[in-house]
C-alpha positions in Angstrom: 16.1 3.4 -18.2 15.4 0.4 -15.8 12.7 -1.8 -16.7 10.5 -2.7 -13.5 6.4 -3.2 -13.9 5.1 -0.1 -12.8 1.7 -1.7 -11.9 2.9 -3.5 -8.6 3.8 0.3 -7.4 0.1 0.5 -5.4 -1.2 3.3 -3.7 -0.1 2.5 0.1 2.1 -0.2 -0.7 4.2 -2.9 -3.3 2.8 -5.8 -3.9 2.5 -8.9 -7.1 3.6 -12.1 -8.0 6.9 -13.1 -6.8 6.6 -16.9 -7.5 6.9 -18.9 -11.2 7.9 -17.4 -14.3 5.8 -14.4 -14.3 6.6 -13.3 -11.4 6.6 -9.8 -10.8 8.3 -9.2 -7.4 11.8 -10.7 -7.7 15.0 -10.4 -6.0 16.0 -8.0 -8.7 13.4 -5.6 -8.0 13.3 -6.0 -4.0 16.8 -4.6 -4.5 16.2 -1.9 -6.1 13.2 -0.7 -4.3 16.0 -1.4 -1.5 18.0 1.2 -3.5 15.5 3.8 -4.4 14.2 3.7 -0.4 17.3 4.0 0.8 17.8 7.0 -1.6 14.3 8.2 -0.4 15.1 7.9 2.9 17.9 9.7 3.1 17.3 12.6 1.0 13.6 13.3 1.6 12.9 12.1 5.5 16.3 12.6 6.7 16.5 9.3 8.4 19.6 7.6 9.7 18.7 3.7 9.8 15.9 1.3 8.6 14.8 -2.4 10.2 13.4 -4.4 7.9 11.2 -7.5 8.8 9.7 -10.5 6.8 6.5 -12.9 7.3 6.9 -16.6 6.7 5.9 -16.9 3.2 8.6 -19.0 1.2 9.7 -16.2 -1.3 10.1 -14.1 1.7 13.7 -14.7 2.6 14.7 -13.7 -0.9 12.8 -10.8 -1.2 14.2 -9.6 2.3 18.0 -10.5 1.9 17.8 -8.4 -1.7 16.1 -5.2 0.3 18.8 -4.7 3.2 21.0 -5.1 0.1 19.9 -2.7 -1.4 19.0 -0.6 1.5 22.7 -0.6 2.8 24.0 0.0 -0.7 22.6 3.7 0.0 24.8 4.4 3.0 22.1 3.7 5.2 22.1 1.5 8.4 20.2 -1.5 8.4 19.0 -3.9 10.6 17.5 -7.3 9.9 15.2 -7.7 13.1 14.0 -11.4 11.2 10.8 -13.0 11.0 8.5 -10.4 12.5 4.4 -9.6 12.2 3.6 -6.2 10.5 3.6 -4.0 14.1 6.4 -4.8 15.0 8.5 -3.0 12.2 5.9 -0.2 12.7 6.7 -0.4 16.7 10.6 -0.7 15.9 10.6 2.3 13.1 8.4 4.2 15.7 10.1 3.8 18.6 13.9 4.4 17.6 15.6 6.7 19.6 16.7 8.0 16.4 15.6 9.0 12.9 13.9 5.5 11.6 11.8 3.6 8.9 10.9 0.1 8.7 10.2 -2.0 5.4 8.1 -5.5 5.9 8.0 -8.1 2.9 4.6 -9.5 3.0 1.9 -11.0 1.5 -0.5 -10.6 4.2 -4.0 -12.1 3.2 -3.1 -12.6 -0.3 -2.4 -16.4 -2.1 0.9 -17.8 -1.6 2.3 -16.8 -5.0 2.1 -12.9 -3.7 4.2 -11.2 -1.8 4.6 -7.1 -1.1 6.2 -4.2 0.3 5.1 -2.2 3.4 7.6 0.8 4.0 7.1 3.0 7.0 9.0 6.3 8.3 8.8 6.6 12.1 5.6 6.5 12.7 4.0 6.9 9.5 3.7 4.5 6.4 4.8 5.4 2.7 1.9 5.8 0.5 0.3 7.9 -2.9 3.1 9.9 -4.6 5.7 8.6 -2.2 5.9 5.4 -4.1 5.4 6.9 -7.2 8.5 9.0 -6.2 10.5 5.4 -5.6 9.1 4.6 -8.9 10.7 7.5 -10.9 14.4 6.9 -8.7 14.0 3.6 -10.2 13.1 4.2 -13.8 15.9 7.1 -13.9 18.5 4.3 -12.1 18.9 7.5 -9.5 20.7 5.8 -6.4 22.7 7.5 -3.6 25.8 5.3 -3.1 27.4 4.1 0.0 28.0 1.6 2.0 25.7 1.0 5.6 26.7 -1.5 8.5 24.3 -4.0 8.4 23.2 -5.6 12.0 20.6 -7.9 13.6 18.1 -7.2 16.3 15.7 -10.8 16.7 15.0 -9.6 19.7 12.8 -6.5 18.6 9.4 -9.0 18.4 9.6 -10.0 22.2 9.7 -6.1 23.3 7.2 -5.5 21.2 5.0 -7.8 22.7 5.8 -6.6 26.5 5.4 -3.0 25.5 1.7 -3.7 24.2 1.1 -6.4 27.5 1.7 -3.6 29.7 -0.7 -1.2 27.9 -3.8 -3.2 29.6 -4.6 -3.2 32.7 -7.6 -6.4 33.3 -10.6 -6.4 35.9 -11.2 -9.4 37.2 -13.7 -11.1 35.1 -11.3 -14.1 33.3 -12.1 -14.6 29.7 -11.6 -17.8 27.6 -10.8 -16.6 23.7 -9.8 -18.7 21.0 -7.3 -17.3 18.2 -6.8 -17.9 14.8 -3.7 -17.1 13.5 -4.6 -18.7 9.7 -0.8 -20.3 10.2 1.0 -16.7 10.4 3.4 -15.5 12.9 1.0 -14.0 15.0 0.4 -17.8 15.9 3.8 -17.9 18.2 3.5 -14.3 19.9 -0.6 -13.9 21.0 -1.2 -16.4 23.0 1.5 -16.6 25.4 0.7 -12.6 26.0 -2.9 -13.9 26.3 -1.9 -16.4 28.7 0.8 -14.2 30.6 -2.5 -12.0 31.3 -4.4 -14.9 32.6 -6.5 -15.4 29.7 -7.6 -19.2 28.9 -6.0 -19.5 25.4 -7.6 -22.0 23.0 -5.7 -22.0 19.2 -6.2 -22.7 16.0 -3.5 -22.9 13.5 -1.2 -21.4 15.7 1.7 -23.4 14.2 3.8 -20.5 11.6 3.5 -21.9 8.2 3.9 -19.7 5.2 1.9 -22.2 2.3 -1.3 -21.7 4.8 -2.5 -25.0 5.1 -5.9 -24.3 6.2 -7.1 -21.4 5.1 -5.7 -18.2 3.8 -5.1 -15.8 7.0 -8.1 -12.8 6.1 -10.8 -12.9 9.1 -13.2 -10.2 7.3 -13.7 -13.5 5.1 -16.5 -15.5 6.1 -15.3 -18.6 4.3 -11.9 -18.1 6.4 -13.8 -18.1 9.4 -16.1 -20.8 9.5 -13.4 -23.2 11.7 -13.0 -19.9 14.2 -16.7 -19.3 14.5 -17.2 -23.3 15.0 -14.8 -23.2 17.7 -15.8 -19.9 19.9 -19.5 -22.3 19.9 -17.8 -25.5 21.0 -15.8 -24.4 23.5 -18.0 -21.2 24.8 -15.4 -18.9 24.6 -16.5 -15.5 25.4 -15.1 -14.4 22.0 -12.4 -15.4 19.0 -10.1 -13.2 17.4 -8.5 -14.0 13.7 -5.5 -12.2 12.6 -4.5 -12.0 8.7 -0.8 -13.1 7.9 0.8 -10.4 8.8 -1.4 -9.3 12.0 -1.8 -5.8 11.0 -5.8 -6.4 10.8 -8.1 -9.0 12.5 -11.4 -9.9 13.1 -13.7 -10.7 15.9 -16.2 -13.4 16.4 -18.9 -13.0 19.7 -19.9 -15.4 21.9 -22.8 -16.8 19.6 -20.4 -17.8 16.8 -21.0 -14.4 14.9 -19.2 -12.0 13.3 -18.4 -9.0 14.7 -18.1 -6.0 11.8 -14.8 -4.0 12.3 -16.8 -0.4 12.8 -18.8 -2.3 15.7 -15.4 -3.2 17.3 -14.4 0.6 16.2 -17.6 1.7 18.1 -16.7 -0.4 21.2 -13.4 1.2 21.0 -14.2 4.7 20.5 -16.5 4.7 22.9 -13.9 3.2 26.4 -11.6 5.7 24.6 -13.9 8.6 24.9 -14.3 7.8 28.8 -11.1 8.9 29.6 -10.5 11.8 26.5 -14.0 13.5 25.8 -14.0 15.4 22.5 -11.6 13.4 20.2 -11.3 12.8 17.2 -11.7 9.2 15.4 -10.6 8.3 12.3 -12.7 5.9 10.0 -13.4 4.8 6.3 -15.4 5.2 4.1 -17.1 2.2 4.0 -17.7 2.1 7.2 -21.7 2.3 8.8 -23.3 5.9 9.3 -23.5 3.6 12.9 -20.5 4.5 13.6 -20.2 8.2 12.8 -23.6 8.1 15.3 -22.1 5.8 17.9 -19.0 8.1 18.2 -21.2 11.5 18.2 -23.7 10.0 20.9 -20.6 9.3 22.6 -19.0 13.1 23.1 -16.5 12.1 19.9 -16.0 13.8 16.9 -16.2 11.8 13.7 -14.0 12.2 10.6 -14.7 10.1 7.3 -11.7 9.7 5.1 -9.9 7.7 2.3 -9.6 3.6 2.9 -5.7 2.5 2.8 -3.7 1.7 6.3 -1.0 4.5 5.5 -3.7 7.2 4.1 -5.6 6.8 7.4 -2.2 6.9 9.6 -1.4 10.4 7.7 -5.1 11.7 8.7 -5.0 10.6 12.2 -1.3 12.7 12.8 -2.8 15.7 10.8 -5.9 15.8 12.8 -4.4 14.4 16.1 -7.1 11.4 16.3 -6.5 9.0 19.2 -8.9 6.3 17.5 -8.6 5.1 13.5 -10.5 2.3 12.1 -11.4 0.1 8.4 -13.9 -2.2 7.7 -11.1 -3.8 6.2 -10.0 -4.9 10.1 -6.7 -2.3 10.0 -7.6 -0.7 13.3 -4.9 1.8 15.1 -4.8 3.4 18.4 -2.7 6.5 19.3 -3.8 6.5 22.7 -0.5 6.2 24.9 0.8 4.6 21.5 1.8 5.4 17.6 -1.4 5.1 15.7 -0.3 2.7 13.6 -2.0 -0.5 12.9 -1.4 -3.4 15.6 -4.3 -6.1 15.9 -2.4 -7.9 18.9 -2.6 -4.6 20.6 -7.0 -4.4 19.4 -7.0 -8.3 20.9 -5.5 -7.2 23.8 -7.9 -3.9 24.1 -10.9 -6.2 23.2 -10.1 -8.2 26.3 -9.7 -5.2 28.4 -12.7 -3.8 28.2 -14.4 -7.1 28.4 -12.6 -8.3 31.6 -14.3 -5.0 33.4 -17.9 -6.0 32.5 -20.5 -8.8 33.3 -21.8 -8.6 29.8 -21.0 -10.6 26.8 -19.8 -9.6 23.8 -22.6 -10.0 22.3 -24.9 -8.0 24.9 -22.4 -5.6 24.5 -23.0 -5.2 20.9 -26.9 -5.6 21.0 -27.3 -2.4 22.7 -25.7 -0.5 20.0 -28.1 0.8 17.9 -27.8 -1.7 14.4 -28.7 -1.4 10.3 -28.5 -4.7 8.0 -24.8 -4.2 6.3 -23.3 -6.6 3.5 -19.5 -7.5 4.1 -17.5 -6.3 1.6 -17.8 -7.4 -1.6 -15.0 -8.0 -3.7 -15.4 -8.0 -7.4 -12.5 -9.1 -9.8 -11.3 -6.2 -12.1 -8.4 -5.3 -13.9 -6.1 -2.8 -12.5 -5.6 -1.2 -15.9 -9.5 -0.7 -15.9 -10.6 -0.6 -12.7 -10.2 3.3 -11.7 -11.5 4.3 -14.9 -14.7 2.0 -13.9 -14.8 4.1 -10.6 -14.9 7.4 -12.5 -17.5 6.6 -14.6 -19.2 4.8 -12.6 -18.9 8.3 -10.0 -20.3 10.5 -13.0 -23.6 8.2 -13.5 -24.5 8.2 -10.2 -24.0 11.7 -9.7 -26.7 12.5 -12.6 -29.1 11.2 -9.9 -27.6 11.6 -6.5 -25.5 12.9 -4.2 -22.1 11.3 -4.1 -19.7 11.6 -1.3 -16.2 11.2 -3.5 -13.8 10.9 -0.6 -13.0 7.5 -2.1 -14.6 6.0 -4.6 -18.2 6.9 -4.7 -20.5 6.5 -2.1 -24.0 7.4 -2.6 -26.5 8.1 0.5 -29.9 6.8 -0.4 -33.1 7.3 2.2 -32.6 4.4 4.4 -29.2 3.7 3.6 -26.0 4.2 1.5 -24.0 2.0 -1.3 -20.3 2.2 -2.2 -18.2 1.4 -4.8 -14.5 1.9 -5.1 -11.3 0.5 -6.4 -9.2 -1.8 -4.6 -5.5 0.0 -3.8 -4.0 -4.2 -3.2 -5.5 -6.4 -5.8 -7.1 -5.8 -9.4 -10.5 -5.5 -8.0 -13.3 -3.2 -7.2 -14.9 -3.2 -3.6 -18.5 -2.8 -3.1 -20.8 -2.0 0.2 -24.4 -1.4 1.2 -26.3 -0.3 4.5 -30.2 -0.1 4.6 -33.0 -0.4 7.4 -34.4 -4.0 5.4 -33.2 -7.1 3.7 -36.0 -5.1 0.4 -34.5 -1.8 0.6 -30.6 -3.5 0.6 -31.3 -5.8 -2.3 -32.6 -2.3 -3.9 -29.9 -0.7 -3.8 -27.5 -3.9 -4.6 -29.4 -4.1 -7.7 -29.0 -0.2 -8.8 -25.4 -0.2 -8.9 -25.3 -3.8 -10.3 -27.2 -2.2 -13.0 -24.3 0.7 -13.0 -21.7 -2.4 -13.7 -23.2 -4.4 -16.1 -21.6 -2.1 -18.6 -18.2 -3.1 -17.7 -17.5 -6.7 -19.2 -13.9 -6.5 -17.4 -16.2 -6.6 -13.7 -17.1 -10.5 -12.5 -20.4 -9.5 -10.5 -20.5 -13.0 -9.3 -20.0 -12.1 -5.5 -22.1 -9.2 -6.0 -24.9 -11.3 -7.6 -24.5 -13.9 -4.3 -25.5 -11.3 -2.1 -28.3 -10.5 -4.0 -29.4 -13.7 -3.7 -28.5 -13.9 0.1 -30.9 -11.1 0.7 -33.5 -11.4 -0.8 -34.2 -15.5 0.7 
């Protein structure tokens, strides 16, 4: 039996250490999750070719020369389209005139000494027991055999970007809107769409640079976002957008310097969507606001909670036929006119749409929506061996005392407000969030479910105990 660890196999994607001595994710094992893929592929989705695409991360090139190995090994055709955001091999394994996947090696958000492995299928993305099922191929050394032409496409980025630049169509107002690509790919490809569309461009760390000189590429960070918040005030931008490493998510900041939440974006979405297809459905976590499941109601939407992870929301929005999908985590995907798959150049470009038709600011924009206090989320530290096991205890507590929506995780609706608390599916952590009416009733419930963790040694409450504190000054 092969030996690979089975703990870097995650819910929606592959992802561990693939720098120093312990590292997890190594050429080996690219290879054969190359091999097993391939296998999948061919066997279970009956497709005939896979592009594979890599960020700028320094293990990256490794990582992606071992996977088209291992890939074409299989019989199947490959083709390297190079050093690509996440979208784009979502846009190239969607868009084949023929039976297609896509694999990205990247890190996204994560410190330089990660890396992963995003696999998609046309327009879908591998997730749950589809990765176990590459898990088992690999442990029984299971491999269709063959040998696939292997070619190159580095153009597949460039119609990527003009597909998504003629998706908009801009009033007259011109914006001015600063981006922060954190130093990822995004960096070269944004802003000279932005600019083509006659939007003033101002950037910041726009330079590709895989060991993320300035800050680590996640804009639902604050910390990561103080330099893009600074700059939106300086220049008096109408608004800033931050992508993470791999642009699948990214984040907004208004005209004041503030950020904007990802189910208020969601909102301002859903609800230009809805002008022009009344009565669809949208798509969003659960940790997002009970807002936004108002917002899209009010709005002649229908609302549909579901499970946090880019590919489990991507499967719900084909079974349900939703136009409109979102996270609080920033992965936000249309399927108006397009694939429903997660493009943030394609939100930035949206954002500016609907901004470029109005007098109002962002900000005005987002001030008539109606508004609750909301913490961001908080990330706790917790190991993965323990971590779902916290969540199910955790789950049978509360629901000795209330009634717990169990989509994912457990959230618990209290009278002016909710709390959440669910395991991480891409790092050895828990996630936490709270809504209430006060700054009194959100420290409440912050403290009742820290009181729910202080059993668990294995939890650092540190971040949790920060908001407290936040809160309640």
């Amino acid at each position: 039996m092969t030996q690979v660890p089975e703990n870097i196999f995650r819910k929606y994607d592959i992802r561990g250490v693939a720098v120093g001595d312990d590292a997890q994710l190594t050429a080996e094992v690219a290879e054969l999750v190359g091999k097993a893929f391939g296998t999948y592929s061919r066997h279970e989705l009956n497709l005939e070719q896979m592009f594979v695409g890599g960020d700028n991360r320094a293990s990256t090139p490794v990582l992606k020369n071992s996977m088209i190995k291992g890939l074409a090994s299989t019989g199947l055709r490959v083709v390297d389209i190079g050093e690509v955001i996440t979208p784009t091999t979502y846009f190239a394994s969607a868009s084949a005139g023929r039976p297609s996947g896509g694999v990205m090696i990247t890190g996204s958000h994560l410190t330089t000494e990660y890396n992963g492995i995003k696999m998609a299928y046309g327009k879908l993305a591998l997730a749950g027991e589809q990765i176990q099922d590459l898990l088992k191929l690999i442990l029984n050394d299971n491999f269709e055999e063959g040998t696939g032409e292997v070619a190159e496409d580095f153009d597949m980025i460039n119609r990527h970007m003009e597909t998504i630049k003629g998706m908009v169509d801009l009033g007259k107002r011109k914006l001015k809107v600063v981006v922060d690509a954190g130093n990822g790919i995004s960096g070269s490809y944004v802003p000279p769409v932005l600019s083509e569309l006659g939007v003033e461009v101002i950037c910041l760390y726009c330079e590709s640079d895989g060991s993320y000189p300035n800050h680590l590429p996640n804009p639902e960070d604050p910390e990561m976002t103080k330099d893009l918040e600074a700059k939106v005030k300086e220049t008096g931008a109408d608004f800033g957008i931050g992508f993470d490493g791999d642009a699948d998510r990214c984040g907004l900041i208004d005209d004041h310097g503030h950020h904007v939440s990802a189910d208020r974006l969601i909102a301002m979405l859903a609800r230009d969507m809805l002008t022009r297809h009344p009565g669809s459905k949208i798509v969003y976590d659960v940790k997002a606001s009970q807002l936004l499941d108002d917002i899209i109601v009010q709005a002649g939407g229908e609302p549909i909670m579901w499970k946090s992870g880019h590919s489990l929301m991507k499967q719900k929005m084909n079974e349900v036929g939703a136009l409109l999908g979102g996270e609080v985590s920033g992965h936000i995907f249309i399927g108006e006119d397009y694939y429903g798959f997660d493009d943030a150049p394609l939100v930035a470009l949206k954002t500016v749409e609907i901004l470029s038709k109005t007098d109002e600011s962002l900000s005005e924009i987002l001030e008539k929506m109606p508004s609750m206090l909301a913490t961001p989320e908080i990330i706790l530290s917790a190991p993965d061996d323990v971590k779902f096991n916290i969540i199910s205890k955790a789950k049978e507590k509360l629901e000795q005392e209330y009634k717990v929506i169990d989509v994912d995780g457990a959230r618990v609706q209290f009278p002016n407000g909710w709390g959440l608390v669910r395991a991480s599916n891409t790092q050895p952590a828990i996630t936490m969030r709270f809504e209430a009416r006060t700054n009194e009733q959100l420290v409440e419930y912050m403290k009742k479910f820290h009181e729910l963790l202080d059993d668990f040694p294995q939890v650092n409450l540190e971040k949790l105990d920060k908001q407290i504190d936040a809160y309640s000054n």
